[in-house]
VEXSE-986746 format. One record per residue (C-alpha): residue number from 1; residue in three letters; x, y, z negated. Coordinates in Angstrom, 2 decimals, decimal comma. Each point is the difference from the previous one (the first is absolute). Example, Ala and Ser with C-alpha at 12.3 -4.5 7.8 and 13.67 -1.06 7.14 Angstrom:
<nodes>
+-----+------+---------+---------+---------+
: seq : type :      xx :      yy :      zz :
+-----+------+---------+---------+---------+
:   1 :  Ala :   12,30 :   -4,50 :   -7,80 :
:   2 :  Ser :    1,37 :    3,44 :    0,66 :
+-----+------+---------+---------+---------+
</nodes>
This chain:
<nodes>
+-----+------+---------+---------+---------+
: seq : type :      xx :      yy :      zz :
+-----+------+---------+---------+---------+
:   1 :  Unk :  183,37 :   30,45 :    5,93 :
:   2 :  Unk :    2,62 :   -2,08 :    1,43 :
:   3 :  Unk :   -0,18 :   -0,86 :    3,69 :
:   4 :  Unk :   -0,10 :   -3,80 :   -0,65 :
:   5 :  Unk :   -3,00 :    0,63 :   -1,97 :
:   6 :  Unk :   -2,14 :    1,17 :    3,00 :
:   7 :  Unk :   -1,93 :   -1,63 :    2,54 :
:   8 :  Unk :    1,87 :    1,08 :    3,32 :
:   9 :  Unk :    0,65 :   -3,09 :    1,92 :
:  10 :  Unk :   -0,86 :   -0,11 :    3,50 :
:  11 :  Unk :   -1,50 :   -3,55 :   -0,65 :
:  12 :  Unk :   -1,89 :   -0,77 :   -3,35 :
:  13 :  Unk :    1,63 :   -3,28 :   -1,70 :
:  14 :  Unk :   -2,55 :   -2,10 :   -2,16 :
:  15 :  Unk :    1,22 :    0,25 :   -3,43 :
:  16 :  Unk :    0,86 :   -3,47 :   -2,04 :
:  17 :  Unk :   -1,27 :    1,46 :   -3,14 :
:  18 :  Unk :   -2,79 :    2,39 :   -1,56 :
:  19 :  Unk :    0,92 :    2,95 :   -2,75 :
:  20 :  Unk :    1,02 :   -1,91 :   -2,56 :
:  21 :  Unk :    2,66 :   -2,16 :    2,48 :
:  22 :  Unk :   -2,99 :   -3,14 :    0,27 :
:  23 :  Unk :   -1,63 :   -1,56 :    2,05 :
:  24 :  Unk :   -3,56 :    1,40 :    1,26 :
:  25 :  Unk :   -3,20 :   -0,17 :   -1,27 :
:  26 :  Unk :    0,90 :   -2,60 :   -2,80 :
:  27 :  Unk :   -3,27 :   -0,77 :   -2,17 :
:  28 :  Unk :    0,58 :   -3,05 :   -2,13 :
:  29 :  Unk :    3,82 :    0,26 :   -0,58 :
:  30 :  Unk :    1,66 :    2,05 :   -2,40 :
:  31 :  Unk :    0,94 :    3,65 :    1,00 :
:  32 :  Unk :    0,35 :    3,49 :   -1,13 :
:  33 :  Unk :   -3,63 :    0,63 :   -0,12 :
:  34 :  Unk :   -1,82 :   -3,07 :   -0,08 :
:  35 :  Unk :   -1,87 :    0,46 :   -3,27 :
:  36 :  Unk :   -1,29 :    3,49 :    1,05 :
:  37 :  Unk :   -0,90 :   -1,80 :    3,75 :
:  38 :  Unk :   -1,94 :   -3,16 :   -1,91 :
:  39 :  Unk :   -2,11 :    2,60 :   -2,23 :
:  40 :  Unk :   -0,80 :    1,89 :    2,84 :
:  41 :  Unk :   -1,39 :   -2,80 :    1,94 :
:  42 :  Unk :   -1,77 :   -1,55 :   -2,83 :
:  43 :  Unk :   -1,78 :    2,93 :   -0,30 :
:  44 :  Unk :   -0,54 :    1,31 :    3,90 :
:  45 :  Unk :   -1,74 :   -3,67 :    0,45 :
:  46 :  Unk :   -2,01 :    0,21 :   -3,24 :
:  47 :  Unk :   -1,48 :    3,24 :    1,32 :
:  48 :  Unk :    0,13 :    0,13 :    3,73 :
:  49 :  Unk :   -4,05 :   -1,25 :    0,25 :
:  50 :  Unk :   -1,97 :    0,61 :    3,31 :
:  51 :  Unk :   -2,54 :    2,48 :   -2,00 :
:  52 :  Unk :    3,47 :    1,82 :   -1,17 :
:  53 :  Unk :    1,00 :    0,62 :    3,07 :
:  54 :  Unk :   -3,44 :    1,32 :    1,34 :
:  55 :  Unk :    0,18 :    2,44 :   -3,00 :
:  56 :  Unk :    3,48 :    1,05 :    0,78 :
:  57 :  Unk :   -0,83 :    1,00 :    3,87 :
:  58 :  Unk :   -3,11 :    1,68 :   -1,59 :
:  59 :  Unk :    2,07 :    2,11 :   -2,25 :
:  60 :  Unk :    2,79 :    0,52 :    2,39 :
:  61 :  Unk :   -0,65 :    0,33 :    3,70 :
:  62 :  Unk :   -2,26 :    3,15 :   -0,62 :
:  63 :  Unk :    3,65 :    1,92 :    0,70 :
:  64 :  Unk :   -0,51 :    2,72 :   -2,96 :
:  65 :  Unk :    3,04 :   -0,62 :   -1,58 :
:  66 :  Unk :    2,30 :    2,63 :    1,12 :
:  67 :  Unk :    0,93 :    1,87 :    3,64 :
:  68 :  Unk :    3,63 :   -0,80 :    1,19 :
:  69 :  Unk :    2,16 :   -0,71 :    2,59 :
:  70 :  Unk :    1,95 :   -3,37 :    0,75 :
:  71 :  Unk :    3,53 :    1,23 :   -1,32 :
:  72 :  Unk :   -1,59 :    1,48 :   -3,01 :
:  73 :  Unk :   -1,53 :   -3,37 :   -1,37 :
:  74 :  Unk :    3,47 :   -1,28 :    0,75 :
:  75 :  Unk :    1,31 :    2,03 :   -2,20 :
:  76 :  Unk :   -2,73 :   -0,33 :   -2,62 :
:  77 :  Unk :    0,06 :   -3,60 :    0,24 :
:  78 :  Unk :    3,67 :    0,10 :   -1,08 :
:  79 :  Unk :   -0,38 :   -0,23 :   -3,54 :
:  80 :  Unk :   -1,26 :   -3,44 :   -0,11 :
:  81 :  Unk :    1,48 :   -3,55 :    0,29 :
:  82 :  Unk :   -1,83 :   -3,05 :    0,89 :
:  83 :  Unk :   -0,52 :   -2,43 :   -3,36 :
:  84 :  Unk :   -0,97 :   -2,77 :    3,01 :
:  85 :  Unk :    3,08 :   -0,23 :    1,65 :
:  86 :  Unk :    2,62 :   -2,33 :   -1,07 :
:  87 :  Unk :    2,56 :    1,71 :    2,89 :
:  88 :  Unk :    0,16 :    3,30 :   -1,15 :
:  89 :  Unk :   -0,18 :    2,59 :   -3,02 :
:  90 :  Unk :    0,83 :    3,52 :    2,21 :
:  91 :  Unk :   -2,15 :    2,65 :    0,62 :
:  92 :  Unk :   -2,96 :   -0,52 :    3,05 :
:  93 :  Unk :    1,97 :    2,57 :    2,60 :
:  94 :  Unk :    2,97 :   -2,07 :    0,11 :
:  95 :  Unk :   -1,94 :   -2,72 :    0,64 :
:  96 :  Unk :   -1,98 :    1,70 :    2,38 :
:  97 :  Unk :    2,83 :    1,37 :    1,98 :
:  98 :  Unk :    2,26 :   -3,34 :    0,06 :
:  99 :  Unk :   -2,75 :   -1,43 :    1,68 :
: 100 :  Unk :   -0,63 :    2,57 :    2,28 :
: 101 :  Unk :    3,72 :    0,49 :    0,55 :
: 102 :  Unk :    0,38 :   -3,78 :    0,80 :
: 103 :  Unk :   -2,65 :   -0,25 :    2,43 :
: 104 :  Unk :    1,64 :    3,09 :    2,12 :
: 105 :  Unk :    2,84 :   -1,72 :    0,35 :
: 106 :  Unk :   -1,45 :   -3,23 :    2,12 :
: 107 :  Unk :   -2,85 :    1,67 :    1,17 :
: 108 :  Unk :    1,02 :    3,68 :    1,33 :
: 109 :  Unk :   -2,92 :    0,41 :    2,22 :
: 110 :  Unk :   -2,10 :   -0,88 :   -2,02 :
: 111 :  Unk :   -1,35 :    3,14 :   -2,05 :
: 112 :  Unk :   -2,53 :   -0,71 :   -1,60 :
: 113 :  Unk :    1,17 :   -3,55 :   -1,55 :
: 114 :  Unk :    2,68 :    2,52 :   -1,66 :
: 115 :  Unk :   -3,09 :    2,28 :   -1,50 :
: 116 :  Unk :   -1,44 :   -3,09 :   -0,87 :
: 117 :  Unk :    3,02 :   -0,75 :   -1,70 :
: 118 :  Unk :   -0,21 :    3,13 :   -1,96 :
: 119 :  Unk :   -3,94 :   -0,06 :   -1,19 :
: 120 :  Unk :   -0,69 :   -4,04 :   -0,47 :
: 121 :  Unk :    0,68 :    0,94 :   -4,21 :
: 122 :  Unk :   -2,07 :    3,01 :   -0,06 :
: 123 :  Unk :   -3,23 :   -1,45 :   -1,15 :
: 124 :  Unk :    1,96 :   -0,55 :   -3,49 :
: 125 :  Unk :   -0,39 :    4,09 :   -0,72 :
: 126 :  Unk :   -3,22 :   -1,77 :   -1,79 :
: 127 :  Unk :    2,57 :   -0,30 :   -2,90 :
: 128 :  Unk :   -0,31 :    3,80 :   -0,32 :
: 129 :  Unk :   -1,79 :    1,45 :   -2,86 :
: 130 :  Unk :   -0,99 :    2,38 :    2,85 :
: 131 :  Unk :   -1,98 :   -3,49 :    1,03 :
: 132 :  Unk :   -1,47 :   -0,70 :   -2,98 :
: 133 :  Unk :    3,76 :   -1,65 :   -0,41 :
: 134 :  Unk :   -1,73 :   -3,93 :    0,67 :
: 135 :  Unk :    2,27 :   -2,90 :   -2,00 :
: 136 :  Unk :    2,73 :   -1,82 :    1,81 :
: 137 :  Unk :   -2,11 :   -3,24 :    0,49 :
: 138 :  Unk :   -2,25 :    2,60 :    2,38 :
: 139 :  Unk :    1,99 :    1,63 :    2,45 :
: 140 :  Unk :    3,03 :   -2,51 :    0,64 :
: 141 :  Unk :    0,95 :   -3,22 :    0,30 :
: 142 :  Unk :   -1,00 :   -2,98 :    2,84 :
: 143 :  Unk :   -3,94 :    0,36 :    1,48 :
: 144 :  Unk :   -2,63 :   -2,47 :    0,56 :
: 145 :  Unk :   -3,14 :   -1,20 :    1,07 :
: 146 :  Unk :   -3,33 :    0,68 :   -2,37 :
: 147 :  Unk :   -2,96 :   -2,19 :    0,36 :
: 148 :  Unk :    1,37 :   -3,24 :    0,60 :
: 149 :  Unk :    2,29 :   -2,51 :   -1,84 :
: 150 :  Unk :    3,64 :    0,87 :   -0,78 :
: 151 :  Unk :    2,90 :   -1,65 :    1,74 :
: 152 :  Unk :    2,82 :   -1,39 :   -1,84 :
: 153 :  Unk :    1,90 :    1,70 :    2,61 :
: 154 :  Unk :   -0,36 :    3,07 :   -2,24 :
: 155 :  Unk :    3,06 :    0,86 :   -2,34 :
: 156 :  Unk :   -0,75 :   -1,03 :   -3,54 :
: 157 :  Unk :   -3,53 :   -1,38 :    0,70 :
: 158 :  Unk :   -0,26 :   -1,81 :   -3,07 :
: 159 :  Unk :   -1,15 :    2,89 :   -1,71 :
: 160 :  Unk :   -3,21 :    0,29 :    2,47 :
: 161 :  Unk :   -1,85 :   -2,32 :   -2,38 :
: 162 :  Unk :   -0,66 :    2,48 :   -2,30 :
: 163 :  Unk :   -1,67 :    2,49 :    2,93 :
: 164 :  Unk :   -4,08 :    0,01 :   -0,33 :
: 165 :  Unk :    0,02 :   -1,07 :    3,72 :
: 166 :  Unk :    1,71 :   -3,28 :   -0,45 :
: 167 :  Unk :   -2,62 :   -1,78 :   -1,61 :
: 168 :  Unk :   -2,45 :    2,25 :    2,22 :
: 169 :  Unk :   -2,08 :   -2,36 :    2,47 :
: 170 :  Unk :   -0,06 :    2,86 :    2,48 :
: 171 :  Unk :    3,34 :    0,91 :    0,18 :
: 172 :  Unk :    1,87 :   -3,46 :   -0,50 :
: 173 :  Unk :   -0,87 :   -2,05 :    2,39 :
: 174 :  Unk :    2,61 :   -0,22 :    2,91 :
: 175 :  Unk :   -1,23 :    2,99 :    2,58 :
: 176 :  Unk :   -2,48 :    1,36 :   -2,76 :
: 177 :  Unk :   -1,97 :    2,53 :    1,52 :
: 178 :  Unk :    1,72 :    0,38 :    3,20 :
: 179 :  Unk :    0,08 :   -1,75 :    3,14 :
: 180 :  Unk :    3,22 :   -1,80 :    2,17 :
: 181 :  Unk :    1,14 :    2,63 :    2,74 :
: 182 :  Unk :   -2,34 :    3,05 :   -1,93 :
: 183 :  Unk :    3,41 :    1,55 :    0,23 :
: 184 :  Unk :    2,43 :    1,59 :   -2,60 :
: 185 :  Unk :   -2,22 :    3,63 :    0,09 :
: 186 :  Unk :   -2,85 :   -2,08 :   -1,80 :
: 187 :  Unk :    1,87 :   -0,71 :   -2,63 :
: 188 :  Unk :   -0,16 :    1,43 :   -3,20 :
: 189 :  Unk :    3,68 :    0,00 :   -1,15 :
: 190 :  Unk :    1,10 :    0,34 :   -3,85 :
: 191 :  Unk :    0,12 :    3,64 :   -0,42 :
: 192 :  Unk :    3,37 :    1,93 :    0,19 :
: 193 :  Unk :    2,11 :    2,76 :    1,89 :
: 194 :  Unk :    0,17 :   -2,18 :    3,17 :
: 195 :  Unk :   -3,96 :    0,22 :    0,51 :
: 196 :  Unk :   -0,23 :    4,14 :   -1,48 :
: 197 :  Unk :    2,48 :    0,90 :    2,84 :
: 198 :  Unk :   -1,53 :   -1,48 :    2,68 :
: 199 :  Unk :   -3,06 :    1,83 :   -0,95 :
: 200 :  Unk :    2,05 :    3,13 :   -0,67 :
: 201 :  Unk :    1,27 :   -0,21 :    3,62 :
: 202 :  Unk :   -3,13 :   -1,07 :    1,58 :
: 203 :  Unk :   -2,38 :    2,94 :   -1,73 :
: 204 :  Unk :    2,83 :    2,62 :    0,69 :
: 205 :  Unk :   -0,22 :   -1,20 :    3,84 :
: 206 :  Unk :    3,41 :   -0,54 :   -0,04 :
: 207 :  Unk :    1,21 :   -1,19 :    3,83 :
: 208 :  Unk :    2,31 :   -2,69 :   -0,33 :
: 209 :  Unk :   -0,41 :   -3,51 :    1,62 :
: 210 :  Unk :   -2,12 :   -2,56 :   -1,32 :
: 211 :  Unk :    2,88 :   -1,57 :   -0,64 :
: 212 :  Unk :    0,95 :    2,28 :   -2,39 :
: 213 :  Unk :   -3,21 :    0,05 :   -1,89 :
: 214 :  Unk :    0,03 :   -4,27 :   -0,01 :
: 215 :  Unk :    3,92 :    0,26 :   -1,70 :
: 216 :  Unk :   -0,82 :    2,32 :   -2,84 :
: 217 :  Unk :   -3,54 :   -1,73 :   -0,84 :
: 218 :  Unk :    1,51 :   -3,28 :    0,27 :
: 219 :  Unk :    3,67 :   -0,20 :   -1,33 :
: 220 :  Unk :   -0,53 :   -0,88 :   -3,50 :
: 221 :  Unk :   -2,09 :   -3,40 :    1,29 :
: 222 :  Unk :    3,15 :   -2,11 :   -0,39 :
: 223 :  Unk :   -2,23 :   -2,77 :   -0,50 :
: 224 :  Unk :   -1,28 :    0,24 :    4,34 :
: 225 :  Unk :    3,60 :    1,25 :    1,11 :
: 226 :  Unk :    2,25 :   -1,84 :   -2,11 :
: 227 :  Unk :   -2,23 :   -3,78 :   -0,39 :
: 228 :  Unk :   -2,77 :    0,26 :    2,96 :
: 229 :  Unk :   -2,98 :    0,16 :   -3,10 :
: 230 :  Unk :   -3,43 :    1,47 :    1,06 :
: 231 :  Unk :    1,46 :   -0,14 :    3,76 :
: 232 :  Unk :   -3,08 :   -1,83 :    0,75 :
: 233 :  Unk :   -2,11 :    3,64 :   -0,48 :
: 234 :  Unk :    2,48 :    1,38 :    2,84 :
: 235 :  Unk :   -1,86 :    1,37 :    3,20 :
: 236 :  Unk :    1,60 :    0,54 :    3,78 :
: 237 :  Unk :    1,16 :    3,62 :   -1,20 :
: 238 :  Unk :    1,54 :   -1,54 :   -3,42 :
: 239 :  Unk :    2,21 :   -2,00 :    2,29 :
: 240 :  Unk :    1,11 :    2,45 :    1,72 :
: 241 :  Unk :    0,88 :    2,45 :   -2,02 :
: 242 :  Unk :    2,05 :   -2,91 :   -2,77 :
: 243 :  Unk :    2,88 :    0,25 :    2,25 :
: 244 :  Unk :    1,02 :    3,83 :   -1,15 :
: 245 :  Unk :   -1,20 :   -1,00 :   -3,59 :
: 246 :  Unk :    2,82 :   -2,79 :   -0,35 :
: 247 :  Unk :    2,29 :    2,18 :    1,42 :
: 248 :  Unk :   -0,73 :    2,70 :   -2,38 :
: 249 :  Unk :   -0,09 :   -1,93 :   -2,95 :
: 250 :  Unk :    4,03 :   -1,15 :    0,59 :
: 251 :  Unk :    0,89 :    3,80 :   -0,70 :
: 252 :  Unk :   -2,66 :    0,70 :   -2,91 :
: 253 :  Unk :    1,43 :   -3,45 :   -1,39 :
: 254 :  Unk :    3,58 :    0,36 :    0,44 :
: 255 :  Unk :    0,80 :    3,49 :   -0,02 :
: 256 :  Unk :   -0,25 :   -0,16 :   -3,54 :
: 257 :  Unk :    3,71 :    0,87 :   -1,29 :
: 258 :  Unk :    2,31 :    2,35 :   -1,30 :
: 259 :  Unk :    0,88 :    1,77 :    3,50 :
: 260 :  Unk :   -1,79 :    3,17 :   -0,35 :
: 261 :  Unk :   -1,07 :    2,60 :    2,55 :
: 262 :  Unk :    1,24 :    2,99 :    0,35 :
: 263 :  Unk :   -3,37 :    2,25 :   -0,32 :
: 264 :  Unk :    0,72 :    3,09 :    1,29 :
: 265 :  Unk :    2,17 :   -1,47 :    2,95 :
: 266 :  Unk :   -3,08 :   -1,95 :    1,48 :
: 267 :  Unk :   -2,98 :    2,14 :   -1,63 :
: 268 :  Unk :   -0,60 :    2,58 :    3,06 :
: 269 :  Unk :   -0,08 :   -2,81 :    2,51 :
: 270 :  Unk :   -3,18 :   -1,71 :   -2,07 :
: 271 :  Unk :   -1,65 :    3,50 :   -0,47 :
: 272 :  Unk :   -0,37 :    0,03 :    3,84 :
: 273 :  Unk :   -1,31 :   -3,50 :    0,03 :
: 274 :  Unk :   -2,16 :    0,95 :   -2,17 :
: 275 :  Unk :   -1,32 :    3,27 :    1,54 :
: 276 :  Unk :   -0,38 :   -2,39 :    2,67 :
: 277 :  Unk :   -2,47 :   -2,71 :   -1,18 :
: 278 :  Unk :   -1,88 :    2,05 :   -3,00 :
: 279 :  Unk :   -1,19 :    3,52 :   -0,59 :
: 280 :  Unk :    1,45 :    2,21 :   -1,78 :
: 281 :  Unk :   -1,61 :   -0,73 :   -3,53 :
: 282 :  Unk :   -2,24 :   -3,09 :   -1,18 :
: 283 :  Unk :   -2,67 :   -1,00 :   -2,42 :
: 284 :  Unk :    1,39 :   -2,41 :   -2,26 :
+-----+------+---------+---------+---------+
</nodes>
């Protein structure tokens, strides 16, 4: 690997293009993968129902999956690539480390927003047949709110029309079946790997900040953090932690390119964050 091919800069510099040399996160234009990115949508907001995602936690959160460590669902999760994203078609661990790798350069005291960096993709090992290998439309792609009406905000919610809960006088009404200020923890969010890490984290007691757990269960809801929808749900502790979530989402955005990592330069200083903030193996 050539040298200009690695992240090493003392400062990480925004890139002006994803990894296919375009602009970011480019829905309704044409691109590389737009067709696969449309179908893929069409079908997450077909599907994505409030009872689905009730029967997804049901199925999922019991943890009986498999026993592994951190850097071995890294690894496992390496032989998939995200249909939902329009940025990029390489495997999850580059991903995964890019961001990581970019958020230790501006932040070097700041641990466990590198860790953070690392795991916020995790949740998509659902793909695995070892996971009962859940479609695309199920694991990845933006999250939001269940049980009240869909924002426009949402990208490509045209296709919500056709989801039982549109026409559902429960669920479609403006704050549905949740209060202003209930906060963001009352919400049942559109089922996917953000909302299955969380839980993977939380149930494995793992012992970083809250801030950490808010960032990965949150940073797939471009619709709050990108347009201010559903920010009227937002409690005191909501506030406070959106701060690190914007700052996160610039390097989960727009670390998206072809300047790769070099793995097994940077992997023994994330194996000691990660003996650090989980145990040693984890129910998935």
């Amino acid at each position: 690997m050539a040298t200009a091919d690695v992240i090493s800069s003392d400062v990480w510099q925004v890139p002006t293009s994803n990894a296919f040399g375009q602009p970011f996160r480019l829905y309704d234009v044409e691109s590389t993968r737009r067709s696969i990115v449309d179908e893929f949508y069409r079908t997450n907001h077909i599907n994505q129902t409030y009872s689905f995602a009730l029967e997804m936690r049901e199925k999922h959160l019991k943890l009986n999956k498999r026993r592994m460590g951190i850097w071995d669902c890294c690894e496992l999760l390496n032989e998939h690539v995200d249909e939902s994203d329009p940025d990029l078609d390489e495997p999850q661990i580059e991903h995964l480390l890019q961001t990581a790798e970019a958020i230790r350069k501006d932040y070097p005291n700041e641990d466990w927003l590198h860790l953070t960096g690392l795991i916020h993709d995790l949740g998509k090992i659902l793909l695995h047949p070892d996971f009962g290998e859940e479609p695309q439309w199920a694991v990845v792609g933006d999250t939001f709110p269940l049980g009240c009406a869909f924002d426009d905000a949402i990208v490509h919610s045209q296709y919500f029309k056709e989801n039982p809960d549109y026409n559902n006088p429960l669920f479609n009404t403006k704050n549905g079946i949740y209060n202003e200020g209930c906060g963001l923890d009352k919400l049942v969010m559109s089922w996917g790997h953000d909302e299955y890490m969380y839980q993977v984290m939380k149930l494995n007691n793992s012992t970083l900040p809250p801030q950490a757990f808010f960032v990965i269960r949150y940073h797939s809801f471009y619709a709050l953090h990108r347009a201010g929808a559903y920010s009227r749900f937002m409690n005191d502790f909501d506030r406070e932690m959106m701060p690190w979530l914007h700052t996160f989402n610039k390097y989960d955005l727009y670390s998206k390119s072809k300047v790769l990592v070099n793995v097994e330069e940077v992997k023994p200083y994330y194996l000691s964050l990660i003996d650090k903030y989980f145990p040693i193996e984890l129910r998935w």
